[in-house]
Structures are given as structure tokens and as C-alpha cells.
PQR file of N, CA, C, O and H, with PARSE charges and radii, in Angstrom:
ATOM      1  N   UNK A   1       4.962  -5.752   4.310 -0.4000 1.5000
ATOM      2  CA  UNK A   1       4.362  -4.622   4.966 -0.0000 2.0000
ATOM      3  C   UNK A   1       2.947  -4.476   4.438  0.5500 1.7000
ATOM      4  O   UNK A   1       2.686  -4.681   3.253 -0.5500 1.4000
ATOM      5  N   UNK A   2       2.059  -4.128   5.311 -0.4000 1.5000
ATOM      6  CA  UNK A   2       0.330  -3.925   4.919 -0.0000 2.0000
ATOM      7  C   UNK A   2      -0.012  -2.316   5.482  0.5500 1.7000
ATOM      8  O   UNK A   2       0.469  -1.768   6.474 -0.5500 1.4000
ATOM      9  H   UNK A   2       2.270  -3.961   6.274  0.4000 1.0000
ATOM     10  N   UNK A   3      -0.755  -1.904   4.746 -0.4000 1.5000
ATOM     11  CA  UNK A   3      -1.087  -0.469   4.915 -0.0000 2.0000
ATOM     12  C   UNK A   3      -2.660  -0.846   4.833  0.5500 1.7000
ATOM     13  O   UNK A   3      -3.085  -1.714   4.070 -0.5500 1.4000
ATOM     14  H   UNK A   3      -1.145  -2.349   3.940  0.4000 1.0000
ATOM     15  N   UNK A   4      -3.367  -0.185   5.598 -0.4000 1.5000
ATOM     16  CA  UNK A   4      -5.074   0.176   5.480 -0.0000 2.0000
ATOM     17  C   UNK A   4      -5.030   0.932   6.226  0.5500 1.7000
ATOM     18  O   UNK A   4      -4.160   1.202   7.053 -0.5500 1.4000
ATOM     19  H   UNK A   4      -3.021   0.520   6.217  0.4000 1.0000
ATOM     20  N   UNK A   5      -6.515   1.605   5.888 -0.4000 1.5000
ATOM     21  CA  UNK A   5      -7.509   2.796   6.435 -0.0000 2.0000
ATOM     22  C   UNK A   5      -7.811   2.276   7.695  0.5500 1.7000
ATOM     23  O   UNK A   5      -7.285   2.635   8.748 -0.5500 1.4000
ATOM     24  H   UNK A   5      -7.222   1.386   5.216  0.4000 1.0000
ATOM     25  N   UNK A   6      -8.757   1.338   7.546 -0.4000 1.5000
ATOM     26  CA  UNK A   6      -8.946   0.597   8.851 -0.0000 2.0000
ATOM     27  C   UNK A   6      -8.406  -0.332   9.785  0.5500 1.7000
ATOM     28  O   UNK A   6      -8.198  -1.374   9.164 -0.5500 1.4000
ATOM     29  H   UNK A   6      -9.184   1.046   6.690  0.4000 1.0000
ATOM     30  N   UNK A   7      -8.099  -0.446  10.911 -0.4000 1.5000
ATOM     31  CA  UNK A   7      -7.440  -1.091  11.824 -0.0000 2.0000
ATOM     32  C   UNK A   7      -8.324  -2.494  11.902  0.5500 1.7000
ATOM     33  O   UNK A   7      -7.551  -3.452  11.931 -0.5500 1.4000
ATOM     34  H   UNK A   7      -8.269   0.401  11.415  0.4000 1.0000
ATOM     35  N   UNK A   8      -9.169  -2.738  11.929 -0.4000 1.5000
ATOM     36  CA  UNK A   8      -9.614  -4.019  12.476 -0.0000 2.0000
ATOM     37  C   UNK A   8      -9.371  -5.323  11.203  0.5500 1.7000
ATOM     38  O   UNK A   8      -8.989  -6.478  11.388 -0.5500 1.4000
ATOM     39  H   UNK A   8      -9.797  -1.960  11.905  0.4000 1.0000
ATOM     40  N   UNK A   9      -9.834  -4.482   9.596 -0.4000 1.5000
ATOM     41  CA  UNK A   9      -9.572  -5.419   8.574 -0.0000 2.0000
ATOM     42  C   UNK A   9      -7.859  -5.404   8.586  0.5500 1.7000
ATOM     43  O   UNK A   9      -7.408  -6.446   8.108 -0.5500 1.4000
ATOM     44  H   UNK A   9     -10.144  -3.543   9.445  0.4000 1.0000
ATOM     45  N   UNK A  10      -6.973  -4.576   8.969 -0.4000 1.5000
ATOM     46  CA  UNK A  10      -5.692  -4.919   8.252 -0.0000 2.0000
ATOM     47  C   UNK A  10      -5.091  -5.663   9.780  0.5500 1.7000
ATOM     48  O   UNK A  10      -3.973  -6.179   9.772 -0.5500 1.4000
ATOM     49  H   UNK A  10      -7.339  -3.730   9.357  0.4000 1.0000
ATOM     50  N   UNK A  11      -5.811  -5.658  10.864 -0.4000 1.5000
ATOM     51  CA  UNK A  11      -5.127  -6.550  11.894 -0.0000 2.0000
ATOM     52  C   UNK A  11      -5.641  -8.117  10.967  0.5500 1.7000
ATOM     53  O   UNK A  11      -4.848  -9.043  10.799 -0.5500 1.4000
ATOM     54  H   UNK A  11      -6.719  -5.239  10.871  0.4000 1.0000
ATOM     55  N   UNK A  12      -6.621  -8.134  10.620 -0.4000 1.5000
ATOM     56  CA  UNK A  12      -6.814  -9.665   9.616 -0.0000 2.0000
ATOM     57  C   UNK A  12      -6.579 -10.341   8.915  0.5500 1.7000
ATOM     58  O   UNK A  12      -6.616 -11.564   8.783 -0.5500 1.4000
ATOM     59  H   UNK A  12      -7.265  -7.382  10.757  0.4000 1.0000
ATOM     60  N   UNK A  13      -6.193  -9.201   8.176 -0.4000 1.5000
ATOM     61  CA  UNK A  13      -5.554  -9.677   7.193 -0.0000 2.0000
ATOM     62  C   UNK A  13      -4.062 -10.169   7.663  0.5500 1.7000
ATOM     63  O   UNK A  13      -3.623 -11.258   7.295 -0.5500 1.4000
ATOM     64  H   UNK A  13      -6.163  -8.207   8.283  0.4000 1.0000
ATOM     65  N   UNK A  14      -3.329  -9.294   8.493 -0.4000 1.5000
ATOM     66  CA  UNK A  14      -1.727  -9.501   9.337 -0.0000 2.0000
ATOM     67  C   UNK A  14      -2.180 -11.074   9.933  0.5500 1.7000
ATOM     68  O   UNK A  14      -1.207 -11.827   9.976 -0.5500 1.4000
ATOM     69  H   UNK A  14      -3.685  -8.409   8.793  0.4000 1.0000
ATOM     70  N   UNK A  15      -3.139 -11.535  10.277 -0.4000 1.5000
ATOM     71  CA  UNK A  15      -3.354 -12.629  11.331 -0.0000 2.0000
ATOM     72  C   UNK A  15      -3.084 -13.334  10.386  0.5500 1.7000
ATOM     73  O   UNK A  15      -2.132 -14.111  10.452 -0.5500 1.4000
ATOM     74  H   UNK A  15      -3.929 -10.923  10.242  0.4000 1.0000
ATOM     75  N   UNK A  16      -4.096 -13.197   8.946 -0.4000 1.5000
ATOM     76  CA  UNK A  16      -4.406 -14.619   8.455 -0.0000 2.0000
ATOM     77  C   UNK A  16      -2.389 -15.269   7.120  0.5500 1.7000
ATOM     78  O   UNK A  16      -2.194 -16.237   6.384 -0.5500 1.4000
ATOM     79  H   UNK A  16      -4.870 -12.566   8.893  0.4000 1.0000
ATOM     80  N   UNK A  17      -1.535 -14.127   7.506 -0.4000 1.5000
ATOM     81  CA  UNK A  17      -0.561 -13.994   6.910 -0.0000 2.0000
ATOM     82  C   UNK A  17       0.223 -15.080   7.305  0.5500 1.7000
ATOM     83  O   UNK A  17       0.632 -15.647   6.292 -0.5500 1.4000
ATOM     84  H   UNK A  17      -1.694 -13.341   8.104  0.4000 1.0000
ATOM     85  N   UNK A  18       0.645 -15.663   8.403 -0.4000 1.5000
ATOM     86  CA  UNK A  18       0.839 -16.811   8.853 -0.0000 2.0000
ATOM     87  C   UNK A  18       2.523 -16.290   9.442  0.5500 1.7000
ATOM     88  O   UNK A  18       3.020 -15.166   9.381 -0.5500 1.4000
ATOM     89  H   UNK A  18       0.312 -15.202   9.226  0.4000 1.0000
ATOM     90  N   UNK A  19       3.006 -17.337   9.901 -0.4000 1.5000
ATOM     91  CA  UNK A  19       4.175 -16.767  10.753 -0.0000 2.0000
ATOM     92  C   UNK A  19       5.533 -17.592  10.347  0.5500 1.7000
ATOM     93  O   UNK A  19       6.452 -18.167  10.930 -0.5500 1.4000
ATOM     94  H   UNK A  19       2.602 -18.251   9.950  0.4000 1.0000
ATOM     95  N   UNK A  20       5.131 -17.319   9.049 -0.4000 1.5000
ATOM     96  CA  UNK A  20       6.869 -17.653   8.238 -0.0000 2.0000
ATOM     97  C   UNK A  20       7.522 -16.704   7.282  0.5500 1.7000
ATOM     98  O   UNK A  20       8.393 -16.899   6.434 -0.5500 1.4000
ATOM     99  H   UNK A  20       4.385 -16.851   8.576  0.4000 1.0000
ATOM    100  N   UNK A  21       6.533 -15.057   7.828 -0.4000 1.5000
ATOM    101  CA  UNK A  21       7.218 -13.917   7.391 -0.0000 2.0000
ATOM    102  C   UNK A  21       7.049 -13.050   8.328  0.5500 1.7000
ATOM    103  O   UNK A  21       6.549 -13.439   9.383 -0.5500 1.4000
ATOM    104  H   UNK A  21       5.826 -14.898   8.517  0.4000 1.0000
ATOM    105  N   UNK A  22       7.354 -11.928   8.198 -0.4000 1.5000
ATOM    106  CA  UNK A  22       7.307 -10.470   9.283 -0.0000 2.0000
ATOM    107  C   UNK A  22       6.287  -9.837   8.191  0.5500 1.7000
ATOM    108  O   UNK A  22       6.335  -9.697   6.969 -0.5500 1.4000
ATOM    109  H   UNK A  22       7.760 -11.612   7.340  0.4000 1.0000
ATOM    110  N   UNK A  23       5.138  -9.451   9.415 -0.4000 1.5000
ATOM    111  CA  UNK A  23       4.592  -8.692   9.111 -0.0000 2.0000
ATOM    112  C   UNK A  23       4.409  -7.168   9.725  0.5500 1.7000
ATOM    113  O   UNK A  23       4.294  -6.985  10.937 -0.5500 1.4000
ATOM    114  H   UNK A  23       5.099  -9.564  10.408  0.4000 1.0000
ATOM    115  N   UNK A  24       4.397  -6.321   8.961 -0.4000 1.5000
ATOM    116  CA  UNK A  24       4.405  -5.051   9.484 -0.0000 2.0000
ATOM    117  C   UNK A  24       3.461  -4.429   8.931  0.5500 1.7000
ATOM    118  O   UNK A  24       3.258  -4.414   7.717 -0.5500 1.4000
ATOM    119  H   UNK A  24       4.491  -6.470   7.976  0.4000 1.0000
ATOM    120  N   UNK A  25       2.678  -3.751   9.940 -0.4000 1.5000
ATOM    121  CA  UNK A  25       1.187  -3.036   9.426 -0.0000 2.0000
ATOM    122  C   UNK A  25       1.346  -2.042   9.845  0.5500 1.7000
ATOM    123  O   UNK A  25       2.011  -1.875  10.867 -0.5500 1.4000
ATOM    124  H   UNK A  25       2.843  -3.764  10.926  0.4000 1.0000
ATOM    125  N   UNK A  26       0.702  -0.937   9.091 -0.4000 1.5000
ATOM    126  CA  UNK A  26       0.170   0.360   9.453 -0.0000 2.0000
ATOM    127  C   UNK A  26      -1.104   1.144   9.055  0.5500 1.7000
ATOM    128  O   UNK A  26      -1.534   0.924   7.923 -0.5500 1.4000
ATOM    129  H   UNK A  26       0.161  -1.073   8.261  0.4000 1.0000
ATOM    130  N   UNK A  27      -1.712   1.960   9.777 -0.4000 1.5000
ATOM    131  CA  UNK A  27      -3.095   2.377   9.482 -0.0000 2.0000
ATOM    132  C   UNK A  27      -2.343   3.544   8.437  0.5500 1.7000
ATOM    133  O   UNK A  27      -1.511   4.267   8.983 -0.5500 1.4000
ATOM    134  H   UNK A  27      -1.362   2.139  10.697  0.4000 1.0000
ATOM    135  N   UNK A  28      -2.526   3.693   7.394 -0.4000 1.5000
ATOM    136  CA  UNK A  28      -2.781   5.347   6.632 -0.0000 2.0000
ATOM    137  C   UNK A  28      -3.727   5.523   5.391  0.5500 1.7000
ATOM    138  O   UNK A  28      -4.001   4.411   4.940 -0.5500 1.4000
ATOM    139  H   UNK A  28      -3.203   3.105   6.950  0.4000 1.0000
ATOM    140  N   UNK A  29      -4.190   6.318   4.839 -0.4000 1.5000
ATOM    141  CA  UNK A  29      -4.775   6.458   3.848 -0.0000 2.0000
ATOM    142  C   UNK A  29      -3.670   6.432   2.560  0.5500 1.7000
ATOM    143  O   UNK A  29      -2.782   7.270   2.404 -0.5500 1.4000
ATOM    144  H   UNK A  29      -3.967   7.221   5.206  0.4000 1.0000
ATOM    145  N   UNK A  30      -3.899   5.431   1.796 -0.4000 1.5000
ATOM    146  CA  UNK A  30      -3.363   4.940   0.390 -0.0000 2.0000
ATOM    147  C   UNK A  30      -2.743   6.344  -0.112  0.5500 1.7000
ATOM    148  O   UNK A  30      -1.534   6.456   0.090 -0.5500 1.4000
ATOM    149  H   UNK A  30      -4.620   4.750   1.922  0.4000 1.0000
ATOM    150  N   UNK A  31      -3.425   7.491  -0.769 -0.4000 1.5000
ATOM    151  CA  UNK A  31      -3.214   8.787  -1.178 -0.0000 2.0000
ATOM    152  C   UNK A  31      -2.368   9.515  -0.394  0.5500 1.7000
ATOM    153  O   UNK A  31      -2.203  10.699  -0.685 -0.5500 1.4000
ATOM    154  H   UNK A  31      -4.407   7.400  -0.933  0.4000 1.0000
ATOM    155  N   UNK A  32      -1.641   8.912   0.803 -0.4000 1.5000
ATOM    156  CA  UNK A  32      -0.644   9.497   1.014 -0.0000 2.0000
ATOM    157  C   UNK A  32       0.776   8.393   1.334  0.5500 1.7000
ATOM    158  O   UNK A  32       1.306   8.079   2.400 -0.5500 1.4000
ATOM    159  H   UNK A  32      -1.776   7.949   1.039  0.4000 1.0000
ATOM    160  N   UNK A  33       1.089   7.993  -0.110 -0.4000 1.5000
ATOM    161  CA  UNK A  33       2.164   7.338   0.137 -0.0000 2.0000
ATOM    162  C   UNK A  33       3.638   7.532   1.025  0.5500 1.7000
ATOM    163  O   UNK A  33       4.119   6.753   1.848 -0.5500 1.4000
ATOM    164  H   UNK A  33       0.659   8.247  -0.976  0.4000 1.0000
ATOM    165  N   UNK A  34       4.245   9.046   0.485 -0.4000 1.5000
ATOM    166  CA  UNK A  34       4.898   9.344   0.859 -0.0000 2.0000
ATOM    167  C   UNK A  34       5.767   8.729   2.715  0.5500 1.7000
ATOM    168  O   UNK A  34       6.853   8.159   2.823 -0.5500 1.4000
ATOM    169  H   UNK A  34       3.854   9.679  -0.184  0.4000 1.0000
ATOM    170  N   UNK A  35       4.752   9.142   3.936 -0.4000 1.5000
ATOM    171  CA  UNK A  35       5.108   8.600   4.482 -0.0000 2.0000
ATOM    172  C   UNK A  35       5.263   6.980   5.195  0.5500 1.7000
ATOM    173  O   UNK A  35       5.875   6.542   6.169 -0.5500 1.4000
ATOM    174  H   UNK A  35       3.870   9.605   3.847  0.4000 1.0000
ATOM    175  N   UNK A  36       4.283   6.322   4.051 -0.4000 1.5000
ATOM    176  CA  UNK A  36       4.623   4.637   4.311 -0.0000 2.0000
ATOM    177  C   UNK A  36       5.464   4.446   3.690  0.5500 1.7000
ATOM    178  O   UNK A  36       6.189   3.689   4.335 -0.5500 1.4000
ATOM    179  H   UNK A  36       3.786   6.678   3.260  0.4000 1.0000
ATOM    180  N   UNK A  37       6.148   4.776   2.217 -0.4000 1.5000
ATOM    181  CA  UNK A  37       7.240   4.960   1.400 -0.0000 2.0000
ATOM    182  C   UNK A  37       8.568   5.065   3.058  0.5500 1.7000
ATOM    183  O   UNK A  37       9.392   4.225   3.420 -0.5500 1.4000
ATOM    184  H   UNK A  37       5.558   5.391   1.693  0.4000 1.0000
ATOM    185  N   UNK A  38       8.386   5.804   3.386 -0.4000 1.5000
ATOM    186  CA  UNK A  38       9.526   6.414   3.833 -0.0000 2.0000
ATOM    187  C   UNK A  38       9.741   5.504   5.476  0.5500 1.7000
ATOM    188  O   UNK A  38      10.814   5.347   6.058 -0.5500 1.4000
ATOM    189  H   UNK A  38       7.716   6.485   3.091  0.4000 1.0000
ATOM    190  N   UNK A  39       8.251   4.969   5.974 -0.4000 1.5000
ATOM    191  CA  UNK A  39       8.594   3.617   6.716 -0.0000 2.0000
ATOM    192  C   UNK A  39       9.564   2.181   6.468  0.5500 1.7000
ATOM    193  O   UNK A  39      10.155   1.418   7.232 -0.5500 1.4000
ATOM    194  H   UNK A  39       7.380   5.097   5.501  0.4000 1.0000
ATOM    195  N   UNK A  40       9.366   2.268   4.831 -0.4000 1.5000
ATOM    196  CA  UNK A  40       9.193   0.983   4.628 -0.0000 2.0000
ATOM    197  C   UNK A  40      10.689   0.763   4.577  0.5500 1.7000
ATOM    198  O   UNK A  40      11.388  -0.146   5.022 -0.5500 1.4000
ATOM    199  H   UNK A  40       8.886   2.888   4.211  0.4000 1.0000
ATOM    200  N   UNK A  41      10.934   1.719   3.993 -0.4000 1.5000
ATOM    201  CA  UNK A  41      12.500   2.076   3.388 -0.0000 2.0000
ATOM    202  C   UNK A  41      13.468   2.159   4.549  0.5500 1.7000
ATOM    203  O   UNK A  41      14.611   1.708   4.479 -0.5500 1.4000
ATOM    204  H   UNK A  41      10.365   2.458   3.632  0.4000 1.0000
ATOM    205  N   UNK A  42      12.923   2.805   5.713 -0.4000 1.5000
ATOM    206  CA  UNK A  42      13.574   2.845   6.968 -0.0000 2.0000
ATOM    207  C   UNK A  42      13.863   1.251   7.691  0.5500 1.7000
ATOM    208  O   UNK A  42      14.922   0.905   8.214 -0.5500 1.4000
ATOM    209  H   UNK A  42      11.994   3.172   5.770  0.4000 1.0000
ATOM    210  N   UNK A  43      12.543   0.365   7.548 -0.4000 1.5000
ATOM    211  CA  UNK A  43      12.021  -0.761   7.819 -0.0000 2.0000
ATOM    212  C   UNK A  43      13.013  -1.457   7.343  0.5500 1.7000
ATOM    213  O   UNK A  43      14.043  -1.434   8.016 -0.5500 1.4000
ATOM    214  H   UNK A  43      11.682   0.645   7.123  0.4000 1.0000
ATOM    215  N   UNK A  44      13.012  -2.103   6.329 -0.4000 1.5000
ATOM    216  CA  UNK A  44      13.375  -2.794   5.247 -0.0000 2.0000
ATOM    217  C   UNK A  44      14.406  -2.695   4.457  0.5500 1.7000
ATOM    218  O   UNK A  44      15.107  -3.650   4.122 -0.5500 1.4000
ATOM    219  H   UNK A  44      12.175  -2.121   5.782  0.4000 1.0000
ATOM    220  N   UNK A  45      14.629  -1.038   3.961 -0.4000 1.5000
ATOM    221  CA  UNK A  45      16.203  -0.905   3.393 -0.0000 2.0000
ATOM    222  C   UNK A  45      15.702  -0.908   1.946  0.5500 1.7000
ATOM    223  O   UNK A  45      16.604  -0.556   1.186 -0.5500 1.4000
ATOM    224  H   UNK A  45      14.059  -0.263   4.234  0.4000 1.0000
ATOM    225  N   UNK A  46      14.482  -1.211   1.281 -0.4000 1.5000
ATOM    226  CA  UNK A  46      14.389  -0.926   0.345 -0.0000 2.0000
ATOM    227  C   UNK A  46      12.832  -1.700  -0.402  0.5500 1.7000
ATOM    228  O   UNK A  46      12.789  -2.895  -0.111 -0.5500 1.4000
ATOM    229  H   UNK A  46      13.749  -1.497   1.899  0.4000 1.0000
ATOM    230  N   UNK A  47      12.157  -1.441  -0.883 -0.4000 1.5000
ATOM    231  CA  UNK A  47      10.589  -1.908  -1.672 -0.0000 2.0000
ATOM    232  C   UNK A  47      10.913  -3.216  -3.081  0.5500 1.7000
ATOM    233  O   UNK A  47      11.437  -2.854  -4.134 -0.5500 1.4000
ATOM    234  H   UNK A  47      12.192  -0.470  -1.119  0.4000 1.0000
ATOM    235  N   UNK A  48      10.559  -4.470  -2.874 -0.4000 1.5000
ATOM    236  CA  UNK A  48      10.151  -4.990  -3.926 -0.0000 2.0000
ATOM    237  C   UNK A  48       8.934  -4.840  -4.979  0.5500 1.7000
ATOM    238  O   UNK A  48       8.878  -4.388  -6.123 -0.5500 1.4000
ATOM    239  H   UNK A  48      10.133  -4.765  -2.019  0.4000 1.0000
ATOM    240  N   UNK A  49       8.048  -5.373  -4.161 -0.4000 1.5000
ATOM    241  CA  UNK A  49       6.421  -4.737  -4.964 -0.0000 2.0000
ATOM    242  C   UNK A  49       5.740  -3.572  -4.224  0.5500 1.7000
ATOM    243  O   UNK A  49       5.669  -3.440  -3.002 -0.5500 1.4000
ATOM    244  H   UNK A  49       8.094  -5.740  -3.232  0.4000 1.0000
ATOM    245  N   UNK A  50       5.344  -2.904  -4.993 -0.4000 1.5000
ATOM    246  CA  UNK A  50       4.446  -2.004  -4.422 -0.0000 2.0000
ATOM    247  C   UNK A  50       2.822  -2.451  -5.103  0.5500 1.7000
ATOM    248  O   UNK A  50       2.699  -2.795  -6.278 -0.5500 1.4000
ATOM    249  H   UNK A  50       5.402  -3.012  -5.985  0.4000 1.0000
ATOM    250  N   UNK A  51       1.858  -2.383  -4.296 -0.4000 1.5000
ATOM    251  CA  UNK A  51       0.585  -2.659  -4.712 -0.0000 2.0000
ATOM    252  C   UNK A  51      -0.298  -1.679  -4.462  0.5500 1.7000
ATOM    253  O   UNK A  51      -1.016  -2.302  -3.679 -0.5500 1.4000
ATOM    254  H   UNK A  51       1.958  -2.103  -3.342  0.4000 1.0000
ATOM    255  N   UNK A  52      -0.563  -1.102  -4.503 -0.4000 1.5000
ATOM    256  CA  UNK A  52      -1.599   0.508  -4.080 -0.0000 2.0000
ATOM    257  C   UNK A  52      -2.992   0.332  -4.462  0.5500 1.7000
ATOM    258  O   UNK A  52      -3.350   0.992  -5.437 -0.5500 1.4000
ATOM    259  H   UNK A  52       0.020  -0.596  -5.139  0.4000 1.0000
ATOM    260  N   UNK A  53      -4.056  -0.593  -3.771 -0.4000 1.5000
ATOM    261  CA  UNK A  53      -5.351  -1.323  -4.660 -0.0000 2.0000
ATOM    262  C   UNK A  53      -6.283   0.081  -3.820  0.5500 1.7000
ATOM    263  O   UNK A  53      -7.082  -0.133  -2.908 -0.5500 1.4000
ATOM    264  H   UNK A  53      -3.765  -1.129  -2.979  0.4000 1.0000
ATOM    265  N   UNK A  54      -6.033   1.171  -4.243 -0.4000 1.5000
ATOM    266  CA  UNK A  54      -6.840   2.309  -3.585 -0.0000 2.0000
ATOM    267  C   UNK A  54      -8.071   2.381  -4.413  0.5500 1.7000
ATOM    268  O   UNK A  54      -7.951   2.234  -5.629 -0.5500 1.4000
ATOM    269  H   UNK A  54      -5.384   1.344  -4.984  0.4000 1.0000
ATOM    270  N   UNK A  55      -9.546   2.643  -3.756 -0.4000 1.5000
ATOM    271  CA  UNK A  55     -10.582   2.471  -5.197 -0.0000 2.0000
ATOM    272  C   UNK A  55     -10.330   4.014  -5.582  0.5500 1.7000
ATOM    273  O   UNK A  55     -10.104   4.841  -4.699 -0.5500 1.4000
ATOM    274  H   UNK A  55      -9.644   2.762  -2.768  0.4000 1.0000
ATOM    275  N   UNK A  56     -10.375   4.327  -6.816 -0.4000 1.5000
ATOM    276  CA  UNK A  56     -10.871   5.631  -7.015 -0.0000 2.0000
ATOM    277  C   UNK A  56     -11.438   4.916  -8.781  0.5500 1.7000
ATOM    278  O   UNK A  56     -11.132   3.838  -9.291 -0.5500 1.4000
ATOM    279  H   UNK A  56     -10.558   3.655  -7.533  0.4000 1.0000
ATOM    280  N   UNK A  57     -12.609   6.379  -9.489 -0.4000 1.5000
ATOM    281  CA  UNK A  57     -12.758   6.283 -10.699 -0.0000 2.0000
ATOM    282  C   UNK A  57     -11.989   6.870 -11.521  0.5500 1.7000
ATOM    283  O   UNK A  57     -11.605   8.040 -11.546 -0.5500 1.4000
ATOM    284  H   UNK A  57     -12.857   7.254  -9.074  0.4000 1.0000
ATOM    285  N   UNK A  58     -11.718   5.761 -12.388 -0.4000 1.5000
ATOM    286  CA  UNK A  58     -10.579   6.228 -13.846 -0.0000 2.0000
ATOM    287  C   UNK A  58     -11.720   5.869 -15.162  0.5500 1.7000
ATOM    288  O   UNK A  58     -12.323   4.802 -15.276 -0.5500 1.4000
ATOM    289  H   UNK A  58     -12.030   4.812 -12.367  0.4000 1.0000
ATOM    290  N   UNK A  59     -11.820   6.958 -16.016 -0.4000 1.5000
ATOM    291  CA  UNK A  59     -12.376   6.993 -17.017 -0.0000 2.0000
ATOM    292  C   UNK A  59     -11.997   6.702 -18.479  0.5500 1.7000
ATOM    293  O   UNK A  59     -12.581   6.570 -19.554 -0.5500 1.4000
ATOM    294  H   UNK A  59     -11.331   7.825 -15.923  0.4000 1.0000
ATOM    295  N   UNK A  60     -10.505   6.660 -17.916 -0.4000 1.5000
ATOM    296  CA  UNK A  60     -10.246   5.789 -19.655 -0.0000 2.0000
ATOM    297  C   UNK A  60      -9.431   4.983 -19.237  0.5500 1.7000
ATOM    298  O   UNK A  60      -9.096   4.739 -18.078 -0.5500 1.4000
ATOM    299  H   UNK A  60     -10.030   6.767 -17.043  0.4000 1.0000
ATOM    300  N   UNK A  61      -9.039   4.479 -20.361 -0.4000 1.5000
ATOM    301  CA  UNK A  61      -8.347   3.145 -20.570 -0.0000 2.0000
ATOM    302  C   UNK A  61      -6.848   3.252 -20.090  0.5500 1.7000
ATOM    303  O   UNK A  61      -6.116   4.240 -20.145 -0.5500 1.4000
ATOM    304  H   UNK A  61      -9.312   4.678 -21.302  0.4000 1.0000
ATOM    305  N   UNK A  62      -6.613   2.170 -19.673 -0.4000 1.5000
ATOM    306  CA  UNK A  62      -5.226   2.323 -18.708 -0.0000 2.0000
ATOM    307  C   UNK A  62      -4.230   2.303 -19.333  0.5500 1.7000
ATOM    308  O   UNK A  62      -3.274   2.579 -18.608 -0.5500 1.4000
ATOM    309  H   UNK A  62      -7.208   1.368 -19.628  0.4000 1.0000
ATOM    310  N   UNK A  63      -3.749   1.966 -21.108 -0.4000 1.5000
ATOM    311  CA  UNK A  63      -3.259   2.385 -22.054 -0.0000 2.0000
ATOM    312  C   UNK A  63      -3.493   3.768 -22.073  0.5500 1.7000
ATOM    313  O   UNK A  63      -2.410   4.165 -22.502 -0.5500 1.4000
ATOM    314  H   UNK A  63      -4.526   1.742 -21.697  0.4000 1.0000
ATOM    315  N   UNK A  64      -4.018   4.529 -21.938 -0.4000 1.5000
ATOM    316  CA  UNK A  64      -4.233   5.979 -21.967 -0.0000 2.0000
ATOM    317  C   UNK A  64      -3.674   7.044 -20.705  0.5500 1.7000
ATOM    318  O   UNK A  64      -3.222   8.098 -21.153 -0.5500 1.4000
ATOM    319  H   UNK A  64      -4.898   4.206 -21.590  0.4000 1.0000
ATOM    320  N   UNK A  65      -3.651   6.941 -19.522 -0.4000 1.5000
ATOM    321  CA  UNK A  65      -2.985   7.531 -18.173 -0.0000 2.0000
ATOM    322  C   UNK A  65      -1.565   7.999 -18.645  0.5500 1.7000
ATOM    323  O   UNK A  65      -0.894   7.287 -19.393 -0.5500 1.4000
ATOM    324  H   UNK A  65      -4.019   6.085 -19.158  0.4000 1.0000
ATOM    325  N   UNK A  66      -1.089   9.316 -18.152 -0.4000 1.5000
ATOM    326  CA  UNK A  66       0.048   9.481 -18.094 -0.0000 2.0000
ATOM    327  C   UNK A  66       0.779   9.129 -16.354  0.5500 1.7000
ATOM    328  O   UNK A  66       0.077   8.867 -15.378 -0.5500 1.4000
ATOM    329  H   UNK A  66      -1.634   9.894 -17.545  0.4000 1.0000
ATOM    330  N   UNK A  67       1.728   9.180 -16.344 -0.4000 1.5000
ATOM    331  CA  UNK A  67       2.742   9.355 -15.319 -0.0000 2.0000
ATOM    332  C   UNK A  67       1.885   9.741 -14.190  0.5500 1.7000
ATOM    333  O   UNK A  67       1.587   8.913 -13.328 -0.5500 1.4000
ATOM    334  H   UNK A  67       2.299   9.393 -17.137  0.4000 1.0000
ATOM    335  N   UNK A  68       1.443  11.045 -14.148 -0.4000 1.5000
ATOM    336  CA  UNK A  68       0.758  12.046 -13.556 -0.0000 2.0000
ATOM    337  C   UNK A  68      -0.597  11.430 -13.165  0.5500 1.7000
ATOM    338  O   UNK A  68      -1.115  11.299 -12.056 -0.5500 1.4000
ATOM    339  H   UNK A  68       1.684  11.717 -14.847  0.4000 1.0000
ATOM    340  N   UNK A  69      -0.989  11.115 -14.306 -0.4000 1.5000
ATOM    341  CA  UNK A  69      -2.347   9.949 -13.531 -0.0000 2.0000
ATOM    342  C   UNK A  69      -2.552   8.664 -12.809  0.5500 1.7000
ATOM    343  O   UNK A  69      -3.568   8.418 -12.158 -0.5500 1.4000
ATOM    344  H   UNK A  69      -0.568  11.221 -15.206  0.4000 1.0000
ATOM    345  N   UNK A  70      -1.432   7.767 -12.967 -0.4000 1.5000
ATOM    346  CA  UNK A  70      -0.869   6.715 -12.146 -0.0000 2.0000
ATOM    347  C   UNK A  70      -0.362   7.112 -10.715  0.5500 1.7000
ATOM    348  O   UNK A  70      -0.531   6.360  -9.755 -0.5500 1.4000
ATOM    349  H   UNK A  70      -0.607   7.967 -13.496  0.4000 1.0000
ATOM    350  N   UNK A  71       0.389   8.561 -10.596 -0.4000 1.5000
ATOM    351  CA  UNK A  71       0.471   8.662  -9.077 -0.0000 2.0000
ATOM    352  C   UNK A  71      -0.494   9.655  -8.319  0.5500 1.7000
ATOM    353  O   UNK A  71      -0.489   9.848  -7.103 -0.5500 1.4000
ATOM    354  H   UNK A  71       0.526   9.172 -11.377  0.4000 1.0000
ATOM    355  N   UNK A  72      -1.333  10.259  -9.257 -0.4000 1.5000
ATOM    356  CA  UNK A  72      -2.258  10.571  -8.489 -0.0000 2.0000
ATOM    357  C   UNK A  72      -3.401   9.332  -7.854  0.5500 1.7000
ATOM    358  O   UNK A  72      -4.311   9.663  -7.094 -0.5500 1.4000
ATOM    359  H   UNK A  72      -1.337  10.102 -10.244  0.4000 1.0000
TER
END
């Protein structure tokens, strides 16, 4: 499954995926997992990796984040 903001890069990325898996895309903004969570699970039956490459700035060290700062 592929999630982006934009429609034209994540149709490209789906293309360049090749056709010896299922791909399933959807447009949403990263910061709201909840309802691609709740696609995927419907989709699929259940999540192996999750990857969330959303940019935001983090100011300390990633040894340092609690719980609370990883899902924000």
C-alpha cells in the first residue's frame, strides 16, 4: 500500500512498482494516519511495515523522543 499528498508522484511511484505485487494507493496527508491505518487493515487484514517518511523538524536526538514524539 502507498499513501501521498500528491496524486501525480504516488501514481509513479505505483507505475514504477512493477506487476508482481498489488498495489494500492491513496492520496492523504501522512499526519493523519488513523484513517489509512484503518484502510489498510480493512484491505489486507493486517500491517507488516509501516514507513511514515513525513518531513517535519526534530531537534534532538532520536535516542531522546518519547512515545508521544514518535507519533506525533
Amino acid at each position: 500500500m502507498l499513501a501521498a499528498r500528491r496524486e501525480p508522484e504516488l501514481r509513479a511511484v505505483a507505475a514504477q512498482s512493477g506487476t508482481q505485487v498489488e498495489v494500492w494507493s491513496r492520496t492523504c496527508a501522512a499526519a493523519r494516519r488513523g484513517p489509512l491505518l484503518d484502510a489498510a487493515l480493512g484491505r489486507f487484514g493486517h500491517v507488516d511495515v509501516w514507513v511514515n517518511n513525513a518531513g517535519r523538524g526534530i531537534t534532538r536526538l532520536v535516542t531522546e523522543l518519547s512515545d508521544t514524539d514518535v507519533d506525533e
